[in-house]
C-alpha positions as CSV (number, residue, x, y, z in Angstrom):
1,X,0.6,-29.5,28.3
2,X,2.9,-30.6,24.7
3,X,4.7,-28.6,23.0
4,X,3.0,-28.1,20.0
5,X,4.7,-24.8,18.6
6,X,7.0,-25.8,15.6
7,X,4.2,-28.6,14.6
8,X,2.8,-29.3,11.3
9,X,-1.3,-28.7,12.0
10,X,-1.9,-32.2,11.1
11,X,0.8,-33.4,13.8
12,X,-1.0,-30.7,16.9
13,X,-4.1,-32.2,16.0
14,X,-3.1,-35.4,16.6
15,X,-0.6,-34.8,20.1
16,X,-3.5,-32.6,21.4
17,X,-6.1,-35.0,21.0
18,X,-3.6,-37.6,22.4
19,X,-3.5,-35.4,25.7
20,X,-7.3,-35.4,25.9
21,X,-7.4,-31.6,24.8
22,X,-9.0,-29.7,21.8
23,X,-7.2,-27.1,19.3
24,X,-8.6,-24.0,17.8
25,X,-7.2,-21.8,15.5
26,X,-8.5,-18.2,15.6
27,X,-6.6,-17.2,12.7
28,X,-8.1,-20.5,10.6
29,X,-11.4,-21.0,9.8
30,X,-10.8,-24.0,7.9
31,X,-8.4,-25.3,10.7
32,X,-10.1,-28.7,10.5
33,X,-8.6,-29.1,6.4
34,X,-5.3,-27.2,7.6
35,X,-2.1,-30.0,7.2
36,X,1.3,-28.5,6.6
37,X,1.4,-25.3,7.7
38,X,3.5,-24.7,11.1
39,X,2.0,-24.0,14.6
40,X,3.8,-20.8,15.4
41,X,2.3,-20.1,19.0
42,X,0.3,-22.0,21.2
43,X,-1.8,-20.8,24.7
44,X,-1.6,-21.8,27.2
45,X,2.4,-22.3,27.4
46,X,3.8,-25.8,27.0
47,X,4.4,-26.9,30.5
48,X,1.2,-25.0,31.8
49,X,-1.0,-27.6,33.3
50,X,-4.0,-27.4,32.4
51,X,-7.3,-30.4,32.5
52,X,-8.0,-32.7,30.0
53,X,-10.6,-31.3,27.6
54,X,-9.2,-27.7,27.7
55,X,-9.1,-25.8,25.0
56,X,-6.1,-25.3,23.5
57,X,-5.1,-21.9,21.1
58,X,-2.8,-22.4,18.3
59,X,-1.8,-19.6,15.7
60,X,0.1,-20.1,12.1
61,X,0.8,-17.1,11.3
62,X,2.3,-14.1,13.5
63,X,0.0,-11.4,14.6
64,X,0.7,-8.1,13.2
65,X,3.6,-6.2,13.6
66,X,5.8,-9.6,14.9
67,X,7.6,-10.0,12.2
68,X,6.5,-12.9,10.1
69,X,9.7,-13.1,7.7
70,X,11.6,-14.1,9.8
71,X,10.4,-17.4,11.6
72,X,12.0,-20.0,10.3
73,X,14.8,-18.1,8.0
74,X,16.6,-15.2,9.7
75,X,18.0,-12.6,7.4
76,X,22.1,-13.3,7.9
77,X,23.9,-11.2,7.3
78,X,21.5,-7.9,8.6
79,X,20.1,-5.1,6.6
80,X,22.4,-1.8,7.1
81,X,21.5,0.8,9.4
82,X,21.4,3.8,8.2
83,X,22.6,7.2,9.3
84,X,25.8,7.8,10.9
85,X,27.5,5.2,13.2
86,X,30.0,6.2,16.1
87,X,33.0,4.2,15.7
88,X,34.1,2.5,18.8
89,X,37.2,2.3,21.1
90,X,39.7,-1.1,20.6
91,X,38.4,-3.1,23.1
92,X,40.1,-3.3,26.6
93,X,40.4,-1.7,30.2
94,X,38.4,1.4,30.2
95,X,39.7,2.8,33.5
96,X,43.4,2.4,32.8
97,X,45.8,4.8,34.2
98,X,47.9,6.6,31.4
99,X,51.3,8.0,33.4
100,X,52.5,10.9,31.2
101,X,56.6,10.6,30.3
């Protein structure tokens, strides 16, 4: 099975049909005039093996809830938290032995 994730639709199309398998796209109807957009997730796995003419999911677009922003542009540097924050200890041996004078 290819690797198809990180694919421009036109591109899957073609390395799926090179492997003998077929694509379908439940989140695109019009799959078949799709070109640039980016395959995003595939099933079965790349590596899976699976025989020629199986059918092979792609998705464009995350499923709800995943996170879409983010996929090919992560947000640096991060939102800030808020609410309080506990400070932390300098870094170093937790369990050493303080002798008093």
């Amino acid at each position: 099975m290819p690797r198809l994730v990180g694919l421009m639709a036109v591109d899957a199309r073609q390395t799926a049909q090179a492997w003998g398998l077929s694509l379908n796209a439940p989140d695109r109807p019009d799959f078949h005039l799709t070109v640039v957009d980016y395959v995003v997730r595939q099933y079965p796995q790349p590596g899976a093996e699976v025989p020629r003419d199986s059918m092979v999911y792609v998705w464009f677009d995350l499923g709800d809830g995943e996170g879409g922003g983010g996929v090919r542009e992560p947000r640096i540097p991060k939102p800030p938290r808020s609410g309080l924050q506990r400070e932390l200890d300098e870094p170093g041996n937790a369990f050493e032995v303080i002798s008093s004078p």
